[in-house]
N, C-alpha and C positions, 0 to 999 in steps of 0.2 A: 265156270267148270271146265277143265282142259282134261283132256285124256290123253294126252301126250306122253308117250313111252309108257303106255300101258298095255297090258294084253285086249286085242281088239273085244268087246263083247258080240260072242257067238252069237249066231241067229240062223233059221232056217224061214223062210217067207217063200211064197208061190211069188212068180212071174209071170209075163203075160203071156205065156203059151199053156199058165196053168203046171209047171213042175214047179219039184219045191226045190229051191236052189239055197243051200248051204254057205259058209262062211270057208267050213272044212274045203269045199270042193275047188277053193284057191290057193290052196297052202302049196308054197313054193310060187307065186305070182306075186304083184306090187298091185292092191287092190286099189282103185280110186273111187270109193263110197259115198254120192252122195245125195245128199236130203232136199227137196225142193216140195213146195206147195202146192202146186198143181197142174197135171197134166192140161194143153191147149191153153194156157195161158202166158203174155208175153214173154214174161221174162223168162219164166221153164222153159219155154219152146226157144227162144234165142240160146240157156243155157244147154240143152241139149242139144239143139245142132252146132253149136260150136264146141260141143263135144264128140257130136256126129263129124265135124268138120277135119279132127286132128285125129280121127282113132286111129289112123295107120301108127301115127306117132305114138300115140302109147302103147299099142300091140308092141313095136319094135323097141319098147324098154319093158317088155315083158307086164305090161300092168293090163288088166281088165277095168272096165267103168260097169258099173251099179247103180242104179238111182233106186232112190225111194221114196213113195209120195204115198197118201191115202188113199189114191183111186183103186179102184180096183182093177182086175185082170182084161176085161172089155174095156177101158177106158185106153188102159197103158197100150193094149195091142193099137187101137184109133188112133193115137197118138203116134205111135211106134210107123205104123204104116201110112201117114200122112206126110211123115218126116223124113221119112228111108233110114232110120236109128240104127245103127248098128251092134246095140247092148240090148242087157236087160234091164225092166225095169220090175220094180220086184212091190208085192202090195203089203203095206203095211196098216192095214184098214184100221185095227184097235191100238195104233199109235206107242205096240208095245218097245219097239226097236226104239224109234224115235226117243224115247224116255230114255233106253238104255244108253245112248250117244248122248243122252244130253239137249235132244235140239229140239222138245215137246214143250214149248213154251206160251208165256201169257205175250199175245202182241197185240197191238193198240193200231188203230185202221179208222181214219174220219172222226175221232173222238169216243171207237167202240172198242171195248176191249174182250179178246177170245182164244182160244187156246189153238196154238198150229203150228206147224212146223218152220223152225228158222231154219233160212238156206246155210246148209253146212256142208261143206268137202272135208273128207279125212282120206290122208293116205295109210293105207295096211299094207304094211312090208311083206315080203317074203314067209318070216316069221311070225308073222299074226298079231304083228305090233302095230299101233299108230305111230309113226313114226311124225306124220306134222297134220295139223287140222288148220281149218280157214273156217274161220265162223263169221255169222252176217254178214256174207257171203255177196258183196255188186257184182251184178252178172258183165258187166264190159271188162275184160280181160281176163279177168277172172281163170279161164281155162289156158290161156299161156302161162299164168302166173302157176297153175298146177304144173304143168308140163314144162318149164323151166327148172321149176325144183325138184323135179325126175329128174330130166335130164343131168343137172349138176351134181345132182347126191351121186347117180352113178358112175360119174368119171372119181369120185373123191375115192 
């Protein structure tokens, strides 16, 4: 399933300060949205600080970072303040978003199979477009490879 040049699906979800943080409340920004499994665990925690790592760099192409996981609001603050995060992370506990994106899926773990979230980055233009998604998503590089394709699209 791609959602590529389509209108982004709206969402309104609390974050871990507890507001409720909008879709709307970006319009006119380059959103970078993305879906990861679990707060404090490796791979999330390498993917977000090396998103913590380069945010100056997306601040200065005008993009905000998003994540969104099923923990809740105490989890993502723990997380947030353990790591020095510079974003939000927004709680999508009944995995309504996730369905909307596409990335609430069945995955296979030691021979068990369960339903969770596949790591997915989408960029949301300006216009509230998806403009490119990366799904099954390897966390090494992974956020140059976002922040390359900023970079480029905006000199074109």
């Amino acid at each position: 399933m791609t959602l590529e040049k389509l209108q982004a699906p709206m969402f309104e979800l609390q974050n871990d300060k507890g507001e409720m943080i909008s879709l709307e409340h970006y319009k006119g920004k380059n959103v970078i949205l993305y879906f990861y499994p679990k707060d404090l665990t490796p791979g999330c925690t390498t993917q977000a600080c090396d998103f913590r790592d380069k945010h100056r760099d997306f601040t200065d192409l005008n993009a905000v970072i998003l994540g969104v996981s099923l923990d809740d609001a105490a989890k993502h603050t723990k997380f947030i303040e353990k790591h020095g995060l510079p974003f939000s992370l927004l709680v999508d506990k009944n995995h309504e978003i996730a369905e909307k994106y596409g990335v609430w899926t069945l995955k296979k773990n030691f021979g068990k199979e369960y339903m969770g979230i596949e790591r997915t980055t989408f960029l949301i233009n300006e216009k509230g477009i998806i403009e490119k998604e990366w799904r099954k998503v390897r966390v090494k590089n992974h956020i140059d490879d976002v922040l390359n394709y900023l970079k480029n699209r905006t000199i074109n």
